[in-house]
N, C-alpha and C positions, 0 to 999 in steps of 0.2 A: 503375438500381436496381430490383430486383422489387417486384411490388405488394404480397406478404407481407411483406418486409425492411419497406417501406414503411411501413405499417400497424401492425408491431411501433414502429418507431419511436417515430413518432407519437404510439403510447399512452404510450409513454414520457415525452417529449417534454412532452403534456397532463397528466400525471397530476403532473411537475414541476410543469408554471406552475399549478395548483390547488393543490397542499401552499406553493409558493410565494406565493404570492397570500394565502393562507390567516395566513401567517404574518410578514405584510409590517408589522404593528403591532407586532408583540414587537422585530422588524429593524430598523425603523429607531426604537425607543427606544433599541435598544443601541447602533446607530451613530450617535446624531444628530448626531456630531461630523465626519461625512464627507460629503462634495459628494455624493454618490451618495446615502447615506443607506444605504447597505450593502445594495441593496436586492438582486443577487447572490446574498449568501449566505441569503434568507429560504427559498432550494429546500435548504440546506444544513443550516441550524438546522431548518429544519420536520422532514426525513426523521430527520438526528440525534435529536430530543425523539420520534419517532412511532416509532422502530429500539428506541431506550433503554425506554421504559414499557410496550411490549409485551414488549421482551426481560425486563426486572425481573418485571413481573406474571408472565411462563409460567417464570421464576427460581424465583418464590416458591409458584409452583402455584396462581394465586389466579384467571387464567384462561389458555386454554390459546392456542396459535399459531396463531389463525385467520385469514381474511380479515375476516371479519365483528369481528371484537375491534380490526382493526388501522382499519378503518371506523371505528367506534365511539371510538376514539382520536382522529383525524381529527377531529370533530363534538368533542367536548371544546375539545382546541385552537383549536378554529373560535371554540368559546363565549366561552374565556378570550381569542382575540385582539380578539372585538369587544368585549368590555368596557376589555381596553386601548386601543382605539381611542377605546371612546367617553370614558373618562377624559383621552385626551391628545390628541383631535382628529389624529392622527400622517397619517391617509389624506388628508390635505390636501396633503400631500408627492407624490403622483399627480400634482395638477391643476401643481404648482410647479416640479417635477424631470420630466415625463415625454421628457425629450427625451433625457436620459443611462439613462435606465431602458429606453426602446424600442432604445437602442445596445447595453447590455450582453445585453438579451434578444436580439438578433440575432445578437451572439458568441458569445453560450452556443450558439444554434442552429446557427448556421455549424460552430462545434466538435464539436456533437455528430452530425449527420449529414455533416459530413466523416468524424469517423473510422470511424461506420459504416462507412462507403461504402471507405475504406482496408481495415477490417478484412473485410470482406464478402469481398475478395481470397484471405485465407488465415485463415479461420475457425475453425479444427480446434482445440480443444481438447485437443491430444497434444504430449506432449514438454516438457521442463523441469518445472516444478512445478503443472501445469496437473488433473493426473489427483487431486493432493489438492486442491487445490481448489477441482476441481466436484463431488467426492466431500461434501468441508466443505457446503458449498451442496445438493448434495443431498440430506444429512442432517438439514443443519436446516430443509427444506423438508417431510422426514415428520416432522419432530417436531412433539410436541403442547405437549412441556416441556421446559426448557433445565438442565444441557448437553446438547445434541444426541450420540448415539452417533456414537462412535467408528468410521466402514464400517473400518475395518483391523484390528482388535483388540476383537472380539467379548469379552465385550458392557461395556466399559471405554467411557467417554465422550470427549470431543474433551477431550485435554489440550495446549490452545494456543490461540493470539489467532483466538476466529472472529468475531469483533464484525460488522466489515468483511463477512464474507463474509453474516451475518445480515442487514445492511442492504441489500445485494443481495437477501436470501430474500425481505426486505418487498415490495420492487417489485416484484419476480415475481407475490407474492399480491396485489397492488394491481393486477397491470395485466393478471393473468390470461396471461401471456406465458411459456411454455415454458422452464427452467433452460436449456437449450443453446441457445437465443437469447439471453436471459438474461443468459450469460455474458460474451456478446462486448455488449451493450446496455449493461453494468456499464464494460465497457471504457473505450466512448465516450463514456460519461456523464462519468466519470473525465476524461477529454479536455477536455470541455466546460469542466467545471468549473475544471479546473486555468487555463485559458485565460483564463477570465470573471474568476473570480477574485482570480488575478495581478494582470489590469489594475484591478481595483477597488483593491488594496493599491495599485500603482503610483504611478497617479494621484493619490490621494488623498496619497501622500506629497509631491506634489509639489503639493498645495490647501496643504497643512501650511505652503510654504515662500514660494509667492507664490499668488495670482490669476490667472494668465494663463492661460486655459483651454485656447490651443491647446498648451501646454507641457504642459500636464494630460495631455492626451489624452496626448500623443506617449509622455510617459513613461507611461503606462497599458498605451498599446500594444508597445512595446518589455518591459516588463515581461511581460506576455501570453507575447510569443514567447519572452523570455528561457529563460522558467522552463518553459517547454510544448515547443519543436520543436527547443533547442536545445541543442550536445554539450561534450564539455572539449576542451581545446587536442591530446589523444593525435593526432587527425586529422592532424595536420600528417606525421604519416610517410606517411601516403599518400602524399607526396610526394618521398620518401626509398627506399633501397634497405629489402628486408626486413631484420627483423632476429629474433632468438630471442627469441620472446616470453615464454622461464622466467630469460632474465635480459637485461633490457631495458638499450640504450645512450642514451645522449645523439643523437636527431634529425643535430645535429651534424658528427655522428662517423661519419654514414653517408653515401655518393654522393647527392647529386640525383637525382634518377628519376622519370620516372613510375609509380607505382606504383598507379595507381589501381585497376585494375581487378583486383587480388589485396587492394584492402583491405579486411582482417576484421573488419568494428564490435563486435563484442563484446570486443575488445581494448581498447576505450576504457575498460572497464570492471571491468579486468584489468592494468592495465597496470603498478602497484605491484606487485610478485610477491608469491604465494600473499594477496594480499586483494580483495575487490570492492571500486570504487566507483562505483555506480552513478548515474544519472538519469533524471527523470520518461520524457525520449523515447526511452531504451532501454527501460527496465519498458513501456513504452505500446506498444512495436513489436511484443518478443516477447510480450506478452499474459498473462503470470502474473497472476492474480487475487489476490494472494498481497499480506502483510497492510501490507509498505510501501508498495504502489500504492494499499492500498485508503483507507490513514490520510492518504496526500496530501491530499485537498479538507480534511481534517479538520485535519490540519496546518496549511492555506493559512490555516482560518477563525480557528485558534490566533493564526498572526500578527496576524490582522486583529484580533482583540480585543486582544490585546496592542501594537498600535499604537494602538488609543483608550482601554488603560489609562494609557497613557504621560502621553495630554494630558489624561485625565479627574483630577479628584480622587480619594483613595480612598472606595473602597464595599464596603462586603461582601459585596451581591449578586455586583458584578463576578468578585469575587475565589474567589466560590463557583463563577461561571460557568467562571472559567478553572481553576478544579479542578476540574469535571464535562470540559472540555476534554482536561486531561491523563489523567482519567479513562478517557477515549474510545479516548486512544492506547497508552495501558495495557492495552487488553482487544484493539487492534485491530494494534497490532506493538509489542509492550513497551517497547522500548529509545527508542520514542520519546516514551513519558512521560517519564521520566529525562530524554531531550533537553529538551523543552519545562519543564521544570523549571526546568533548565538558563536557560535561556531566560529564563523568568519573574523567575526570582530577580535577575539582570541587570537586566531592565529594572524593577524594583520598586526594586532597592537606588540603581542609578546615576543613576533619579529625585529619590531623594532626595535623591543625593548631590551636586547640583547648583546644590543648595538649601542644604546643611548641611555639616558638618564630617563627617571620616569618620565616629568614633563613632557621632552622630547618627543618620548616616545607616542604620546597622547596626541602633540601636533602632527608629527608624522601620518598618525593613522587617519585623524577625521575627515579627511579626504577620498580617500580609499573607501572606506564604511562610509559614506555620504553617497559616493558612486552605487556603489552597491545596494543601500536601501532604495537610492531615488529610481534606477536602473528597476532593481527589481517590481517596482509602485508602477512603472510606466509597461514594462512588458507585460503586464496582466494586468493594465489598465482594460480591456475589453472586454473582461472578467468581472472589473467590479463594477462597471458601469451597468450592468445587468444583475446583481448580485445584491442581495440584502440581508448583512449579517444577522446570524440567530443568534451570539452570544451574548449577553448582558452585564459584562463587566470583570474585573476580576476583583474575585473577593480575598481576602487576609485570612487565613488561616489562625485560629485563638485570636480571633479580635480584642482588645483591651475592650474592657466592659464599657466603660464612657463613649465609644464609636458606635455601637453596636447599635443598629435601628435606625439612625442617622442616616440621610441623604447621602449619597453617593460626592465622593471627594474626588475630584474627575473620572477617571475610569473605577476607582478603586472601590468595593462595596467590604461593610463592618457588617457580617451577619452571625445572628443568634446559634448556637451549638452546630458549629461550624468548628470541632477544637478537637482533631487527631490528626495524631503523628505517628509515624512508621518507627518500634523499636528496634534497638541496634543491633540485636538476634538474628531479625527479619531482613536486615539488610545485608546480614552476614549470609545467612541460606541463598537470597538473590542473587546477590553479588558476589558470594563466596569464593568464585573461582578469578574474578578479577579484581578484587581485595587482595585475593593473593599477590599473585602476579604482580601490579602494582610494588606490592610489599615490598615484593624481592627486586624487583627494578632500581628501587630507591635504595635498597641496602648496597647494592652491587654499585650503581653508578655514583650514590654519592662517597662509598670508601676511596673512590679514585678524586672525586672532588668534592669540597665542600662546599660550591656555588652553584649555583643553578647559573649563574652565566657563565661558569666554566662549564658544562656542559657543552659535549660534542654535537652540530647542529642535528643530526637524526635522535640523539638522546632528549636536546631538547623541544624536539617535535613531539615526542612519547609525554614527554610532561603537558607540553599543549592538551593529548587529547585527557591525562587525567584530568586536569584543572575542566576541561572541560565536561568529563562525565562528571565531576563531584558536583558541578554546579547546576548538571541539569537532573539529577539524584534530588538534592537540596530543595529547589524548586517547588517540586509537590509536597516539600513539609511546610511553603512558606505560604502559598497563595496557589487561588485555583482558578482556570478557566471557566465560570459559571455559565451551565445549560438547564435543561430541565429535569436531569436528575441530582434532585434537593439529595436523594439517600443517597447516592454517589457523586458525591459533589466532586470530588477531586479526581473519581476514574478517568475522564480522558485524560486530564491533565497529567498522573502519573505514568497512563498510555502512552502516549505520543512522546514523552521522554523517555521511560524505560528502554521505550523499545529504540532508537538510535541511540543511548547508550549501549544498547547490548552490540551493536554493529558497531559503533567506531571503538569499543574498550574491547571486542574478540579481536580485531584488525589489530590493535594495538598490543594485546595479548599475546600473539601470534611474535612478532618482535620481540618482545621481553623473552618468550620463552626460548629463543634459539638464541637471542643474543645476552642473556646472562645463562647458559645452559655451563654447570660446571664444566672445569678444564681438568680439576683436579679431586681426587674422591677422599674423601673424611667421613665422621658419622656424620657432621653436620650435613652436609653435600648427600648424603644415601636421605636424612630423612627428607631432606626438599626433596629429592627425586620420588619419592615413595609418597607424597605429599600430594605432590601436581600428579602425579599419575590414579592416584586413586580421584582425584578433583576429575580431571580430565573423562576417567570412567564413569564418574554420574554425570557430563555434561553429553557425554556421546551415550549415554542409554537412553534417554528420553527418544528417540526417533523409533526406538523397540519396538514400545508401550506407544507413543502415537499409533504409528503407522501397523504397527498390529491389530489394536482394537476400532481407527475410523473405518478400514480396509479390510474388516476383517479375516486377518491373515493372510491378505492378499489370495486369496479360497478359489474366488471366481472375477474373470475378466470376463467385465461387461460391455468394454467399449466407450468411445469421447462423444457418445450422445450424449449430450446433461441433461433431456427433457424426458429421455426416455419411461422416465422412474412416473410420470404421468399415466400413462399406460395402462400402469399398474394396480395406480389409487381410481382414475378416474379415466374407466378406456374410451368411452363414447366421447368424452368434455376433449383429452388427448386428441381426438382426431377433428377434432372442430377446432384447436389450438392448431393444429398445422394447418389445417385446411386454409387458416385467415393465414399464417404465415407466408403460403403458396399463393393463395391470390387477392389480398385484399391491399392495396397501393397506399402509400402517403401514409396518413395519421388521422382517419377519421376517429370519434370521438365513439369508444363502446361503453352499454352500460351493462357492467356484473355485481353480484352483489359484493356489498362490503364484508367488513371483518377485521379482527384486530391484528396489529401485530406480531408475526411470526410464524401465525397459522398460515393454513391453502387459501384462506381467501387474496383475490387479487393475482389468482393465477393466470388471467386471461391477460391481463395488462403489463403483467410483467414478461410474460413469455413470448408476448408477439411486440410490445414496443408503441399497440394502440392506448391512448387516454381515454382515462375512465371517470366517475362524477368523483368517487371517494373511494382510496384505497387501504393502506396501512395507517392509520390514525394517529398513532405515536411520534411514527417517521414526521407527517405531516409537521404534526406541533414541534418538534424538535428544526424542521428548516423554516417555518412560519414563526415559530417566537409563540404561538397560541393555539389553547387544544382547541375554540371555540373554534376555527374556520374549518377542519373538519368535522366535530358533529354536527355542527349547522345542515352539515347534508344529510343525517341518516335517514331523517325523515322523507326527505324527497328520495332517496333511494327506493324507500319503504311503499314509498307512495307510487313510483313508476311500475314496482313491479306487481302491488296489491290491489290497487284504486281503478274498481272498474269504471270511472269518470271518463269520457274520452279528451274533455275540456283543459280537466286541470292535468292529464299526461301529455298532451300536448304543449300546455305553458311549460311542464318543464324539461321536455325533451327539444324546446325550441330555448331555454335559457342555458341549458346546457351543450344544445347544437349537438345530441344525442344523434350518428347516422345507424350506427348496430346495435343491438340487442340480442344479449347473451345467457340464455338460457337453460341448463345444466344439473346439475348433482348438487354443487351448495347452492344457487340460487333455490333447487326444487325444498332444500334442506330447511332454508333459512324464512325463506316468505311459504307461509305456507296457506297462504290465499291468494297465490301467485295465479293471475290473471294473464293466461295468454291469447285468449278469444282477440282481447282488443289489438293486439299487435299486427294480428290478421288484417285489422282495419286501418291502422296507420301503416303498413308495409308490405313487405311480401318477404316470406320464408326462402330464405338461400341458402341454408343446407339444415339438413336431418341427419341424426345419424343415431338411433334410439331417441331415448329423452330429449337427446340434447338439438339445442335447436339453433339457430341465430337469424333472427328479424332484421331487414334493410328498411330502413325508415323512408317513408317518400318525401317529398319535399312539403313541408307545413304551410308556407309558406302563400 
């Protein structure tokens, strides 16, 4: 590892265990009900509360996005947690727990400069959703006040979840470390976290059911891996002849083969036709920054309060907490408030109900669930007051033929061949590994009871999360979250659910498997064992096949430059992207050309964090609700760079408030009557470096 890699780390690394440490009094009041004492997530809560009251304050304009403010915040928290300490004595949990507390900090460490050191391999910041989102990142890095501008659509602000990628901006300003280190830093923090985490819920689910600490551990640590390095059942065709991935067969139904060395992992993820379903160690391989990787730990820390709502009494504090919670994931991937909602309301209502009749149990809870929706609506009130949703409705899945075409029935829309469902094959190869699991949970705990209220309170916590994963499985066969992709109508929607099913059903998986783990050996007992062990092998091979072919073979370390890969395609344009990085202040407005989604175009605006007239056109339509408001510009694009008029470049570099002009490889590619004579005459040339050029506009004015 290099000794720059090194030393970025590090800081990283340090500036954790002090916002951690910092916040170890607030953590373990809220967890005192866990062997650990939650002590984990005090690096998760701290950054969470230090992200949140900077983001609000520079919300409300009351102070702006500094280092020094986010300091200043820092020292607050410090104040308020030693006064909690010194009302509850809680740092005494140091001298009594340090033995589990020096374990989980070794995990977090192990995880986070492992995946450095993985991602060090193939670093680049290019390709899939990577170019908005270090765009997002560099934008709210010049900002002074939130929302952050919009680098694509000049001068419109970020309309979508940047929460996630602002809590990235903090650590960069805290630790003084470069956005395109930065990037890849956020990555394996993510890693870490996801890792430490896990095994915190894990284990603790299994303090919940007995004492036995090395069962603790075990399931702590199988949780860890579950939910971190591990894939869905799709892998078993590696084994199998190919087959046509636009319309997938039954494993089955194909030859034996070795197939290994043709197999494609992003099928795992793909393998329901026209939907994703994704997991943490795909997101974590290919490197999107993007806003489901980034709500993961934020996710993870969801479950873990909602595991010690379970066993706590109600509190209204709590319940405010777990609305600032869903709050979090509201601002940081939407659909995952809703989930966690989801969630909540479950294990709020099925507590009670455990205890009470149903009715009862209904009363009991609307209170609680009222707390929490209206809580969560008000903490990221500053959010939507600047925010204008792009979703249109949600539509029914096999509309009954009579709806179909019909005006919208308040939210809900009846639309035309809008009518597939996921078969029960495909849910078995998904799901397969916690179908099982499941399976045997229910054989094992209801031979001792035949009630689900006689269930022991940790066994009926495991039932919470099934009920929970079946219903948000179900979901995407019943109704979708409508966007702009008509042929993928249901992909996010089975997105955004798959994937926190796969984290709270491994977390829960994890418990089933140590605590129905045979006592005694029969055939029956060897084929479960031979069962979950061969399951268990295809879900731990996928990280093989990822991380062998994105990394290829981990060959050569490149280093935590993510921009570097520029360089390479485009060395001159490379050095006029840092050069504005080094010295060009604020958010003046640059224009390069356009281009569509996915390609290099839009590299100047996304790698440096300045606004451009038009950049990804898809993205655009996709947070605008319409494709019209980006083509509307290509033309004036076309026209700034080709029209040797001085008049009509002038109207639009003055309705644009155009200050740089970026001139380059694709610009020389794309206009190919690009006029740079007249630029001479509206401004003066501030840097050269071959072709590439970049014009400072003077004042038009």
């Amino acid at each position: 590892m290099q000794i720059t890699d090194l030393s970025y780390i590090t800081k990283w690394w340090l500036i954790f265990f002090i916002i951690g440490t910092i916040f170890l009094p607030l953590t373990f009041l809220i967890f005192s009900s866990f062997f650990d004492k939650g002590y984990i997530f005090s690096k998760i809560l701290g950054i969470l509360f230090i992200s949140y009251i900077i983001w609000l304050l520079a919300s409300l304009k009351i102070v702006n996005f500094s280092t020094i403010n986010i300091f200043v915040i820092i020292v607050l928290f410090a104040i308020l947690n030693f006064f909690i300490n010194r009302k509850y004595k809680l740092l005494i949990n140091l001298k009594i727990y340090w033995k589990i507390f020096v374990f989980e900090e070794i995990l977090f460490t192990i995880g986070f400069f492992f995946w450095a050191f993985i991602r060090a391999h193939e670093p680049s910041i290019h390709g899939l959703e990577k170019f908005m989102d270090f765009g997002f990142l560099n934008s709210i890095l010049r900002s002074d006040y939130f929302p952050p501008k919009d680098i694509w659509l000049t001068p419109e602000t970020i309309n979508y979840y940047y929460f996630g990628h602002l809590v990235t901006a903090v650590l960069i300003k805290l630790t003084g470390v470069d956005s395109m280190f930065g990037f890849n830093l956020m990555l394996a923090l993510i890693f870490a976290f996801t890792l430490s985490c896990s095994f915190s819920i894990g284990a603790n689910l299994y303090y919940f059911f007995e004492r036995n600490y090395k069962k603790i551990m075990i399931t702590g640590i199988i949780s860890s891996l579950l939910v971190t390095i591990s894939g869905n059942m799709q892998i078993i065709y590696a084994f199998f002849a190919p087959y046509n991935t636009d319309a997938p067969i039954p494993f089955w139904s194909l030859p034996l083969t070795n197939n290994i060395t043709n197999y494609f992992y992003p099928n795992a993820t793909r393998f329901i036709p026209r939907t994703i379903h994704e997991f943490p160690m795909y997101t974590t391989v290919v490197g999107d920054l993007h806003g489901h990787l980034l709500n993961t730990p934020f996710a993870i820390l969801t479950i873990a309060l909602l595991v010690v709502l379970f066993f706590s009494k109600t509190n209204l504090l709590f319940n405010l907490l777990i609305g600032f919670m869903i709050a979090i994931s509201f601002m940081t991937n939407f659909l995952d408030g809703l989930i966690y909602i989801l969630f909540s309301t479950l294990i709020i209502f099925f507590k009670n109900y455990k205890d009470n009749k149903f009715i009862k149990s209904v009363e009991f809870s609307i209170k609680p669930i009222l707390v929490i929706l209206v809580s969560s609506v008000i903490f990221s009130l500053s959010f939507w007051l600047n925010f204008k949703p792009f979703g249109s409705g949600i539509g029914i899945i096999c509309s009954p033929k009579f709806l179909i075409n019909i005006e919208m029935i308040g939210p809900f829309l009846f639309e035309a061949n809008r009518c597939t469902r996921t078969p029960l094959w495909m849910f078995l190869i998904i799901y397969g590994l916690f179908m099982f699991l499941f399976a045997r949970f229910f054989k094992v705990v209801f031979t001792k009871n035949w009630s689900v209220k006689k269930f022991s309170d940790i066994d009926y916590l495991i039932f919470i999360f099934f009920i929970f994963g079946l219903i948000s499985v179900i979901i995407p066969e019943l109704i979708y979250f409508r966007d702009i992709y008509t042929g993928y109508f249901r992909s996010n929607t089975m997105f955004k659910f798959s994937y926190q099913v796969f984290i709270a059903s491994s977390i829960a998986g994890s418990f089933i498997i140590v605590r129905t783990y045979p006592k005694f050996k029969n055939s029956f007992h060897g084929l479960y064992l031979i069962t979950l062990a061969f399951l268990l092998f295809l879900a731990f091979l996928f990280p093989f096949f990822a991380v062998k072919t994105y990394y290829n073979n981990l060959n050569s370390y490149a280093g935590l430059d993510g921009i570097k890969f520029l360089s390479k395609l485009y060395q001159n344009d490379y050095q006029a992207i840092s050069w504005i990085r080094q010295n060009i202040k604020g958010q003046p407005v640059i224009l390069e050309a356009n281009g569509e989604s996915y390609t290099d175009f839009a590299r100047v605006s996304a790698n440096t964090g300045l606004p451009t007239v038009i950049g990804w056109p898809i993205h655009e339509w996709l947070w605008r609700g319409s494709y019209d408001i980006a083509s509307s510009r290509f033309p004036d694009v076309a026209t700034l760079y080709e029209n040797p008029d001085l008049e009509i470049t002038k109207k639009l570099i003055r309705k644009y408030d155009i200050k740089l002009i970026f001139i380059g490889t694709l610009e020389k590619q794309k206009f190919l009557k690009l006029d740079e004579q007249k630029f001479n005459q509206l401004g003066k040339l501030v840097y050269q470096n071959g072709n590439t050029k970049i014009y400072q506009i003077n004042n038009l004015n």
